[in-house]
N, C-alpha and C positions, 0 to 999 in steps of 0.2 A: 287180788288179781288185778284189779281197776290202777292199784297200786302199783305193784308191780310194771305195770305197761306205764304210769307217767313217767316211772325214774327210768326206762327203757328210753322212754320219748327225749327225754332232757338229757341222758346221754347223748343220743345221736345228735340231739342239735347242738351239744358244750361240743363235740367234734367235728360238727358242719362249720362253727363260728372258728374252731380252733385253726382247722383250715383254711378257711378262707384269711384270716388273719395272717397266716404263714405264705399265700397268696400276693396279700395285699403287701405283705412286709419285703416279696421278692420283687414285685415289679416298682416294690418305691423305690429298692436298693440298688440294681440292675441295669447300668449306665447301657443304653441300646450304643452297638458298633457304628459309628455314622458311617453310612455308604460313603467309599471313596470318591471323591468328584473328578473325574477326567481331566487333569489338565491336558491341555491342548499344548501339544510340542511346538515350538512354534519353528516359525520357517525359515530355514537356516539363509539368513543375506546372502546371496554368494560374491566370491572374496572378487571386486571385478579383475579383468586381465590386466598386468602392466600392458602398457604400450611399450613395443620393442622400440629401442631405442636406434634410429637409422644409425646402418654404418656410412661411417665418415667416406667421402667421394674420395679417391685415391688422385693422388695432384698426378697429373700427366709429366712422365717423364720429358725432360726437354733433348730435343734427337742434337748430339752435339756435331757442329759444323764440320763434316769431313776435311782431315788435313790435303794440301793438296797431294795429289797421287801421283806416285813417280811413274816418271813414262811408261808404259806400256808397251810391250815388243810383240811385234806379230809373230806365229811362227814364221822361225827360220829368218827371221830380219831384225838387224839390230840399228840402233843408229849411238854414233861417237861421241865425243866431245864438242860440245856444241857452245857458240857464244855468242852474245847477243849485242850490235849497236845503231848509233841514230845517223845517216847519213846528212849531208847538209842541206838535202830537199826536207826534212823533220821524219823521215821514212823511219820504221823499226825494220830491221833484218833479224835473222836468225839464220845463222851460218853452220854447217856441219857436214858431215859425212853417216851416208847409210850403209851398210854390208848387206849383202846378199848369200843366206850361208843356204838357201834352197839348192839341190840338185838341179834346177832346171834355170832358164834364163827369166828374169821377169823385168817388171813394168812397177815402180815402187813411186809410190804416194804416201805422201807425210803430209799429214796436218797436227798446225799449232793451235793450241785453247786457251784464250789468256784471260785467266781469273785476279780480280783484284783482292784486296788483304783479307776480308771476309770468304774470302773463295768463291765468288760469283763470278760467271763467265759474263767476260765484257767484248770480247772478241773471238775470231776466229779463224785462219787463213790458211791455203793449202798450196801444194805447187809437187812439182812430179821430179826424180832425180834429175843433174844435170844431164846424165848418160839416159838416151830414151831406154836402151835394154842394160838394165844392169846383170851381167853374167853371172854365171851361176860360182858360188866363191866372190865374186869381184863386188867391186865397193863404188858409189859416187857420192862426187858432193853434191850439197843443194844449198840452196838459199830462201827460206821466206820470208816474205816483202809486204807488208804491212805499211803500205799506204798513209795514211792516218790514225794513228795506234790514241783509243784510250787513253787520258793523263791517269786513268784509276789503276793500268798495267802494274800488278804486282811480283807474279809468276806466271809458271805456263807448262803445258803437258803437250809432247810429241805423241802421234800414232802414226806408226809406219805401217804400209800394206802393201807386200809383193804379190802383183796380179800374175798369172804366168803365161807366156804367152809365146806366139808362134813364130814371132820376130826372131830375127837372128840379133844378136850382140852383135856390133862392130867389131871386125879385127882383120890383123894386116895393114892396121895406118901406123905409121911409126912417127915419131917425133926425134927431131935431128937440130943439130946446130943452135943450142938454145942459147940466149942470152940473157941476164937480167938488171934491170936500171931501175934506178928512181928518177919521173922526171921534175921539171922544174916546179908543179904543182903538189908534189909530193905523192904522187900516187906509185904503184909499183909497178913495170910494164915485166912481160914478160915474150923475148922475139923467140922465132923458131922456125922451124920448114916441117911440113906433114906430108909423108911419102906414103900411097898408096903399094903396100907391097903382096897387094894380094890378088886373086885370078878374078874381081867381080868389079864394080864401078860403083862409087858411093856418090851419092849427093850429097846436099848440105854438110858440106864437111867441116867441122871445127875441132874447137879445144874447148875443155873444160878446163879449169885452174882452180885452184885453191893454195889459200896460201897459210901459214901456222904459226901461233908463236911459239913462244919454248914451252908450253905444259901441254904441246901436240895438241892445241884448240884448234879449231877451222877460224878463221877471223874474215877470211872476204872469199866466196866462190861464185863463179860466173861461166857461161859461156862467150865464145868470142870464134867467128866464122875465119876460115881459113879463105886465101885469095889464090887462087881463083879455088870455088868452094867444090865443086862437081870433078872428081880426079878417077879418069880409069887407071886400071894398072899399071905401074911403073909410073904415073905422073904425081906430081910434087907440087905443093902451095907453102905461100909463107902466111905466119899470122904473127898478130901483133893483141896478146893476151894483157888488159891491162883491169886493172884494182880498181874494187865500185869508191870507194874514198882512199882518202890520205890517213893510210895506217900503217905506216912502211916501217912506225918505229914498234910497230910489235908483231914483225914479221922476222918467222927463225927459220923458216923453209919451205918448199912449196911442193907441188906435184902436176903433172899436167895427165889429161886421159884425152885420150883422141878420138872422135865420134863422127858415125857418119851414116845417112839412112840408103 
């Protein structure tokens, strides 16, 4: 019996030892999982901004210098053939003829602009038809007189402006008996008689003249008073219309108008 129970006893222990040895033998052999370690993600640089690149300044167009501008016509007035010279005081003229193609009678003003080669205005000078009312259809000449003109005068722009107005046009003076000479200084005279042939009494009675060459330019226009100038009905003056210079060699014809307020 006694027996019995040792080889019982030393069973269980050659099984306890055998065990634990089967133990021992797994945790020697039994690589432990090592905890993963956290790496730390790290922080993403960020990528910096380009700097936009300024846009380029746009060059300033450069404003090109206006050619000059051909005359300008008011309504319903036009002006002619026009020419331009130096008298022998050093004076600039500008000679021509205006129309009046208004319905009504008017009161017409022209002015000259006189720009040098760059087209800067260097001047600028005005003056009113020879005829104070130019009729409505009808035409006068003019003259402006520039004094002391600018050496820088390159070109130049007419503005005509018909005022309209309550005045009567002249009419009923007639011109009679004309004659025409060159005198000894070369200027162009033009004689005549002015008959009052209407029912009213004019003062200041004259002539306007203008004289042309052949390509129908205006070359010399003036007025010039009638003697005796004050003519009621039926009375008659003579005048003696003569040329502001000696330009007789470029004169192809002329025109007289007769005026009177």
């Amino acid at each position: 019996m006694r027996s019995a129970f040792l080889i019982l006893l030393v069973g269980l222990i050659a099984l306890g030892l055998q065990a634990c040895g089967e133990e021992e033998e797994q945790a020697a052999t039994a690589t432990p999982t090592p905890a993963a370690t956290a790496t730390a993600t790290p922080e993403t640089t960020p990528t910096p901004k380009a700097t936009p690149t300024p846009e380029p300044t746009p060059t300033p167009e450069v404003t090109p210098t206006p050619e000059a501008t051909p005359t300008p016509e008011a309504a319903g007035v036009d002006t002619g053939k026009v020419s331009t010279y130096t008298d022998v005081a050093g004076a600039l003229h500008l000679a021509g003829e205006v129309k009046n193609n208004n319905p009504y009678d008017a009161m017409v003003k022209i002015t000259a602009v006189f720009f040098d080669a760059d087209n800067n205005v260097v001047a600028s000078e005005l003056t009113f038809s020879c005829l104070n009312v130019v009729p409505a259809g009808g035409d006068s000449p003019f003259d402006i007189l520039t004094l002391a003109p600018p050496a820088a005068v390159d070109h130049y722009t007419l503005y005509a402006v018909a005022d309209r107005t309550q005045e009567r046009a002249a009419a009923g003076l007639d011109v009679s008996g004309v004659t025409t000479r060159v005198d000894a200084m070369g200027h162009y005279d033009v004689l005549g008689v002015v008959t009052n042939q209407s029912d009213r009494s004019y003062d200041s009675v004259g002539i306007c003249g203008a004289l042309y060459d052949a390509e129908g330019k205006v070359v010399s226009a003036r007025f010039s008073y009638a003697d005796p100038d004050s003519l009621a009905p039926g009375q008659s003056g003579s005048f003696h219309w003569r040329s502001e210079s000696a330009r007789d060699v470029l004169v192809s014809s002329y025109r007289l108008w007769a005026d009177g307020d």
